[in-house]
N, CA, C and O atoms as CSV, one atom per row, in Angstrom:
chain,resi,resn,atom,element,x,y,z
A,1,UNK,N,N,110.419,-10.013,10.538
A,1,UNK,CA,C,111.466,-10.970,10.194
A,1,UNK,C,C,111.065,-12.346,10.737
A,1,UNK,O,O,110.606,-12.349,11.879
A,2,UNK,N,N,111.174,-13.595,10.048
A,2,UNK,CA,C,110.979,-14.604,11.049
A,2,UNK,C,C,112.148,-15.154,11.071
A,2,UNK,O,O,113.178,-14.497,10.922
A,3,UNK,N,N,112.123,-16.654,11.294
A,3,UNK,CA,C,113.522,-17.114,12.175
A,3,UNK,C,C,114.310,-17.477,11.361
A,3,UNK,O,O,115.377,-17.778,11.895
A,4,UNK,N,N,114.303,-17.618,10.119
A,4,UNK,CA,C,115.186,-17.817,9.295
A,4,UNK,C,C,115.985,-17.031,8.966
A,4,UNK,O,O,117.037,-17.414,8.454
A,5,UNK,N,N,115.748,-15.849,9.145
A,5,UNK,CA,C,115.858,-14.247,8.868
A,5,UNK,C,C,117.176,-13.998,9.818
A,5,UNK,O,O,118.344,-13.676,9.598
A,6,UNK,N,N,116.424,-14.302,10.950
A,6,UNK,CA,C,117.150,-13.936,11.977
A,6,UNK,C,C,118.064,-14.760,12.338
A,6,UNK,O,O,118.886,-14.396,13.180
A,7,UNK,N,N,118.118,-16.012,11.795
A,7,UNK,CA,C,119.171,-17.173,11.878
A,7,UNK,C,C,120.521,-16.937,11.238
A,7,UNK,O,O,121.617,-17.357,11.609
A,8,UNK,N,N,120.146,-16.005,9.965
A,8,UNK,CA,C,120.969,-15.787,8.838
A,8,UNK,C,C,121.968,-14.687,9.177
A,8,UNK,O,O,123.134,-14.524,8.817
A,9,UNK,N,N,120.944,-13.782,10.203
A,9,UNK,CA,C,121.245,-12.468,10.594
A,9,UNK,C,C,122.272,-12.490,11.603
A,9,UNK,O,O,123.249,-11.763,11.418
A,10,UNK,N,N,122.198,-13.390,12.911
A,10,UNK,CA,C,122.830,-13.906,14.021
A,10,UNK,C,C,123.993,-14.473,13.256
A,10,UNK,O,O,125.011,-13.843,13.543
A,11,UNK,N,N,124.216,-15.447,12.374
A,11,UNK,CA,C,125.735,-16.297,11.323
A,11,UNK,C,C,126.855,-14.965,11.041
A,11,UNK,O,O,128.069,-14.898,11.232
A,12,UNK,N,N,125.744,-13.832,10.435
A,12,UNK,CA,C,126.511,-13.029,9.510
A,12,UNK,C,C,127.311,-12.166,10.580
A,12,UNK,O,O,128.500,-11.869,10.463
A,13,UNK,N,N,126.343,-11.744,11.823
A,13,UNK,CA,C,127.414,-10.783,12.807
A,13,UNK,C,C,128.365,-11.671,13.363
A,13,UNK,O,O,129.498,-11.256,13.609
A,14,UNK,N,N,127.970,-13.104,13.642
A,14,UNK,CA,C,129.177,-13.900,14.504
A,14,UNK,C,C,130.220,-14.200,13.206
A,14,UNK,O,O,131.220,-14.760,13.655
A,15,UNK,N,N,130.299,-14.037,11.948
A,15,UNK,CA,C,131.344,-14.024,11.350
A,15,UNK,C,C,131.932,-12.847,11.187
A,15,UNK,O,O,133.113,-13.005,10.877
A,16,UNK,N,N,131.602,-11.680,11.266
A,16,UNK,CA,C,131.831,-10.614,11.736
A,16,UNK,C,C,132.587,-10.071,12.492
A,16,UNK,O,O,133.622,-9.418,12.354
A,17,UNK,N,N,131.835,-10.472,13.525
A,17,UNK,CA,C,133.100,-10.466,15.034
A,17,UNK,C,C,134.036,-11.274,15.065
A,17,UNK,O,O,135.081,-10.852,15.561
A,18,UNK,N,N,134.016,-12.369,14.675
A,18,UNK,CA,C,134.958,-13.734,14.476
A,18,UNK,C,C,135.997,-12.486,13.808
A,18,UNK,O,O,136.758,-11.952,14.615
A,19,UNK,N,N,136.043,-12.016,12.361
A,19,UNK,CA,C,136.942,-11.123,11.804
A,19,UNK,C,C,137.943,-10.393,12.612
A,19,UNK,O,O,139.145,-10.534,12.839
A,20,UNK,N,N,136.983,-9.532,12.979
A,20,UNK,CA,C,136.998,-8.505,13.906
A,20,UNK,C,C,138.034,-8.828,15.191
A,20,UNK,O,O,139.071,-8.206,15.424
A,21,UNK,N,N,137.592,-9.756,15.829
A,21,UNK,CA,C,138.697,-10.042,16.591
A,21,UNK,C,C,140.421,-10.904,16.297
A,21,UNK,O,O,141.421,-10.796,17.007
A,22,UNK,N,N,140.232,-11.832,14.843
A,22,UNK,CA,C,141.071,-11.841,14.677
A,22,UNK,C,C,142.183,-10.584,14.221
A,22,UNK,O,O,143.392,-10.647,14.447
A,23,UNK,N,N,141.626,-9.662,13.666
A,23,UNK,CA,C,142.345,-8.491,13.206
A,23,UNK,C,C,142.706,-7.908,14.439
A,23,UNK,O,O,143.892,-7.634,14.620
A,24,UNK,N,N,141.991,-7.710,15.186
A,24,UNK,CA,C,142.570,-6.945,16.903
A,24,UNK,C,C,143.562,-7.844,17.335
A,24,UNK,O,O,144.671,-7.362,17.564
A,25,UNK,N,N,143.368,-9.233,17.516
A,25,UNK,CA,C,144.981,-9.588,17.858
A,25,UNK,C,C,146.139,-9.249,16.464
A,25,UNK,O,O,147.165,-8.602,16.672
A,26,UNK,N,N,145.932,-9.564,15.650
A,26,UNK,CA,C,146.725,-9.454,14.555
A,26,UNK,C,C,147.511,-8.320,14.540
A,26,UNK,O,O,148.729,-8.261,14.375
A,27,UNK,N,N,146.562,-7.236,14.762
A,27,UNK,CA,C,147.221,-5.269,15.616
A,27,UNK,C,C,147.795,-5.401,16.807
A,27,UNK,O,O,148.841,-4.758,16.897
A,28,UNK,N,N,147.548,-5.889,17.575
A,28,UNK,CA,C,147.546,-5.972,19.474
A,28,UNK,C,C,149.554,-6.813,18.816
A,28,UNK,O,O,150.600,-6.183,18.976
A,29,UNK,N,N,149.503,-7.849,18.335
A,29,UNK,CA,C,150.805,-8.424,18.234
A,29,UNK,C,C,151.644,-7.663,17.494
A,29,UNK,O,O,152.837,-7.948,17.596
A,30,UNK,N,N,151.311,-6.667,16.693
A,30,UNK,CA,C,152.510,-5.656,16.155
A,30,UNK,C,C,152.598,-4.312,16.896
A,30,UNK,O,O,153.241,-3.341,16.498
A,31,UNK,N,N,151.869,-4.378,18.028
A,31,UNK,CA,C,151.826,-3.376,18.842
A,31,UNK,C,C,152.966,-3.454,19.483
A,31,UNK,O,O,153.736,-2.499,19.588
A,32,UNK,N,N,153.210,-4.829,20.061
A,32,UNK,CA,C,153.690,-5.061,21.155
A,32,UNK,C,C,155.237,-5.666,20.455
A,32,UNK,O,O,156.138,-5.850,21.273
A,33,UNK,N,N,155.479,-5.909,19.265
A,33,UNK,CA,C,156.657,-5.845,18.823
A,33,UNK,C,C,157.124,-4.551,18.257
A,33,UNK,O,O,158.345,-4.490,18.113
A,34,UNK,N,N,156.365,-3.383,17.861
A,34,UNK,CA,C,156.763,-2.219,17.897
A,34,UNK,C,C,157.386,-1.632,19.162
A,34,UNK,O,O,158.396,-0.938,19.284
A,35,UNK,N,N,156.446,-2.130,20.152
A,35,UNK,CA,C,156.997,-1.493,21.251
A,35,UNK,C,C,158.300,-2.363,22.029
A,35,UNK,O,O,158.965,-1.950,22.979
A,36,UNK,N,N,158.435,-3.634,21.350
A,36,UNK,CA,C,159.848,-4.267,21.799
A,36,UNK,C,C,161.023,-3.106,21.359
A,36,UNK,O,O,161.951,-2.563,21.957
A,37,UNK,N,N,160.560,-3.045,20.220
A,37,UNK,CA,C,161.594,-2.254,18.794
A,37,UNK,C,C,162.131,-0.903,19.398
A,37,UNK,O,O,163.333,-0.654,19.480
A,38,UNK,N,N,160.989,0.067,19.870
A,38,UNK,CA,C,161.528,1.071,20.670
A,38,UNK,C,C,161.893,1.005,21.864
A,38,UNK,O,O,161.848,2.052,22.509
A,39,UNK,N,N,162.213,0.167,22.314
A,39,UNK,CA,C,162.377,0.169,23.700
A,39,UNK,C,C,164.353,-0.144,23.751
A,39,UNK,O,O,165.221,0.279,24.515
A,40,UNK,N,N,164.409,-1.202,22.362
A,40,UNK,CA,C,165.661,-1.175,22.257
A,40,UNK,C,C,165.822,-0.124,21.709
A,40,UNK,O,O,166.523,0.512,22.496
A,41,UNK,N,N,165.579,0.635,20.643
A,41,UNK,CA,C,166.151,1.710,20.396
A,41,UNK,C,C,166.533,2.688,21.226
A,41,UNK,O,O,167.645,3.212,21.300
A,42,UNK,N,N,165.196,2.999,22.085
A,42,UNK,CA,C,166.002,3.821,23.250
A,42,UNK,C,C,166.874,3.483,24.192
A,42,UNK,O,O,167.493,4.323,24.846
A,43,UNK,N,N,166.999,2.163,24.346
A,43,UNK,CA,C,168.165,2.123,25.043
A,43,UNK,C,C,169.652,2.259,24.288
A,43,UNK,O,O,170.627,2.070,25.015
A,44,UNK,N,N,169.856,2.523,23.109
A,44,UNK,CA,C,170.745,3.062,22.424
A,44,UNK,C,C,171.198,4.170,21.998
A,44,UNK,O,O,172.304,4.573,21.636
A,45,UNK,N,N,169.872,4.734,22.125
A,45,UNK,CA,C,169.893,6.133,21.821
A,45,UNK,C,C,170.474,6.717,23.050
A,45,UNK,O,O,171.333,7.591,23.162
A,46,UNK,N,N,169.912,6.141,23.827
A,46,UNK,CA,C,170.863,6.648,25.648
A,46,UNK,C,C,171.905,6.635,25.769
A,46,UNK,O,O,172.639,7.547,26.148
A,47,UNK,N,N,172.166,5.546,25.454
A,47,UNK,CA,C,174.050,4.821,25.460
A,47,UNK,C,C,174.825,6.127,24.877
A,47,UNK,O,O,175.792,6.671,25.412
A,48,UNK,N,N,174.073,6.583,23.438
A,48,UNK,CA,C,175.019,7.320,22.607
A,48,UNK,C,C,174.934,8.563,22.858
A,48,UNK,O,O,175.707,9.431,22.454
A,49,UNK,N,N,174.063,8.697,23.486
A,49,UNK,CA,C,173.874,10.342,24.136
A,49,UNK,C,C,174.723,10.334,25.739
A,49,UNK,O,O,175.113,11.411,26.187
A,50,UNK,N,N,174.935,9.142,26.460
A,50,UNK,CA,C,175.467,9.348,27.508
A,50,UNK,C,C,177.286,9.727,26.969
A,50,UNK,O,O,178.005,10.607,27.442
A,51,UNK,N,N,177.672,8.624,25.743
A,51,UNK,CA,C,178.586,9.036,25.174
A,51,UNK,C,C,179.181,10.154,24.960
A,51,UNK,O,O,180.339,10.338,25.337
A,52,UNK,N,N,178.248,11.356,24.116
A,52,UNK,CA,C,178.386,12.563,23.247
A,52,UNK,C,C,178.533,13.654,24.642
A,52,UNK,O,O,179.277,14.627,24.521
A,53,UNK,N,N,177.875,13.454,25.796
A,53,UNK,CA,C,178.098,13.911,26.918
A,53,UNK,C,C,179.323,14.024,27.263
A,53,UNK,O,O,180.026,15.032,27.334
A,54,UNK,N,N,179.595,12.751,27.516
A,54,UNK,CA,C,180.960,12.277,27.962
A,54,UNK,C,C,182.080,12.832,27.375
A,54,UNK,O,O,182.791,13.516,28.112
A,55,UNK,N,N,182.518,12.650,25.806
A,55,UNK,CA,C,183.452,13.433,25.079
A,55,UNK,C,C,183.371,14.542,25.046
A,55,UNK,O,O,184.422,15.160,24.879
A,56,UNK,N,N,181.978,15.376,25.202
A,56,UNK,CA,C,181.819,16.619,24.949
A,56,UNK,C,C,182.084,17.643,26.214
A,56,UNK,O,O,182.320,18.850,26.153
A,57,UNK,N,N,181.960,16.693,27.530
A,57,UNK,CA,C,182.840,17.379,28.783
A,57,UNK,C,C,184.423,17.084,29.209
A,57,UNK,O,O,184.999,17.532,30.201
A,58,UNK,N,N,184.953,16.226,28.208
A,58,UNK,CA,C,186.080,15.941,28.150
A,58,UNK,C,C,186.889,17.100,26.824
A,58,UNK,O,O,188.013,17.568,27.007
A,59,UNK,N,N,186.357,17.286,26.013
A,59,UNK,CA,C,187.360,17.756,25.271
A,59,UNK,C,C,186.895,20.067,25.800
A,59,UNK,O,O,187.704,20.987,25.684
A,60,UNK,N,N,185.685,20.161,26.212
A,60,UNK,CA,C,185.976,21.004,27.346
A,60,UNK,C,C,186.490,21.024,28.554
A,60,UNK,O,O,186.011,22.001,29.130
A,61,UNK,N,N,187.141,20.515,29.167
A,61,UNK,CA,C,188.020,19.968,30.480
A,61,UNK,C,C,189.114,20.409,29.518
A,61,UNK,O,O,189.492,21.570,29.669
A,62,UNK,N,N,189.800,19.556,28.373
A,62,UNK,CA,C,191.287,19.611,27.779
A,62,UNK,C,C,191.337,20.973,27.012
A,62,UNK,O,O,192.413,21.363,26.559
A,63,UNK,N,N,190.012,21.815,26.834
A,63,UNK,CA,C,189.991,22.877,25.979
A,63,UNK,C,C,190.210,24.052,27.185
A,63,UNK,O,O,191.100,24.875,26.971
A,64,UNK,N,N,189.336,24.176,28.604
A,64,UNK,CA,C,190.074,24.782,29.319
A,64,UNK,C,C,191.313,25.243,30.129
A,64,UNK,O,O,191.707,26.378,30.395
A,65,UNK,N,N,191.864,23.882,30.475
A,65,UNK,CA,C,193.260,23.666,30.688
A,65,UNK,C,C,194.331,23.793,29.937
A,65,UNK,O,O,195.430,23.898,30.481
A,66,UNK,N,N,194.215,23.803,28.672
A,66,UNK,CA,C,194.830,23.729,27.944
A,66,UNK,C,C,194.870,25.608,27.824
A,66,UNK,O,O,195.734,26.266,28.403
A,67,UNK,N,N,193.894,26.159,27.066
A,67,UNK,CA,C,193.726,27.632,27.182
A,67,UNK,C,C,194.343,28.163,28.362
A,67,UNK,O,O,195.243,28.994,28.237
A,68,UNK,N,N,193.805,27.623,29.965
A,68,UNK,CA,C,194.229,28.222,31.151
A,68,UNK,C,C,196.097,27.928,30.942
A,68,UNK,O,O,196.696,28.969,31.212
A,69,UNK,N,N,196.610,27.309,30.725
A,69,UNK,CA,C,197.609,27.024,30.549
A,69,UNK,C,C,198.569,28.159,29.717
A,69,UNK,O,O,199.569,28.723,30.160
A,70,UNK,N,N,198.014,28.300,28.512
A,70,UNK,CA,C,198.549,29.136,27.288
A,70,UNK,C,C,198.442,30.758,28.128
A,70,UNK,O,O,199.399,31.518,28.280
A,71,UNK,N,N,197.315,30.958,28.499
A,71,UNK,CA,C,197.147,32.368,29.115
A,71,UNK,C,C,197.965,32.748,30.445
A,71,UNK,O,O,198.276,33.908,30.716
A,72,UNK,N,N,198.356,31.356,31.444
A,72,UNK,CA,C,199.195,31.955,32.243
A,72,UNK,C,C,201.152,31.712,32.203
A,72,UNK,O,O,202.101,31.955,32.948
A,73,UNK,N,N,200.891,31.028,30.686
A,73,UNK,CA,C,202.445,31.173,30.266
A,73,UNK,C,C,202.685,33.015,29.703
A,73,UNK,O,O,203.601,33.797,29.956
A,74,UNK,N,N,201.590,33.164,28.984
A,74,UNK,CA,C,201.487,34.360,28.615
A,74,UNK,C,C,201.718,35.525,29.330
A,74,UNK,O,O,202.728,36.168,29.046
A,75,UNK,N,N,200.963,35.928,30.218
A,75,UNK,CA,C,200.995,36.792,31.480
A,75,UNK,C,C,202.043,36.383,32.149
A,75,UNK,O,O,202.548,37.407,32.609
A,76,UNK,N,N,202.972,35.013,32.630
A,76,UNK,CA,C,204.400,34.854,33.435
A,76,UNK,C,C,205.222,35.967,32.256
A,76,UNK,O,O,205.830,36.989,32.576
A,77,UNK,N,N,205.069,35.536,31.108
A,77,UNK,CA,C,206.009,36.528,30.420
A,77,UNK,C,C,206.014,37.946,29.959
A,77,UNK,O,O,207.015,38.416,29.416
């Protein structure tokens, strides 16, 4: 090869990489707004699961008492 060769050769990889790295940030920045995206999501998804918890030991609390209630009117009589 002589130097012209290799002049041509050296242009073509540094436009190359030039590419190359613009596309890696171009990925790297939807990475990191994907990962904004889930991060709120899970914090919602928490919220609504701390929720479903919440009602779901409440209306067992009013479902036992309520039963315990019915069963010892039952048995007084």
């Amino acid at each position: 090869m002589n130097k012209k060769e290799i002049d041509l050769y050296r242009d073509e990889m540094l436009e190359r990489m030039t590419r190359l790295e613009e596309k890696h940030q171009s990925h790297f920045e939807v990475t990191k707004e994907i990962r904004v995206d889930v991060k709120s999501q899970n914090g919602r998804v928490r919220t609504l699961e701390n929720r479903q918890s919440w009602f779901a030991g409440t209306l067992a609390t009013i479902t036992f008492v309520f039963s315990s209630l019915i069963a010892w009117i039952k048995g007084a009589s």
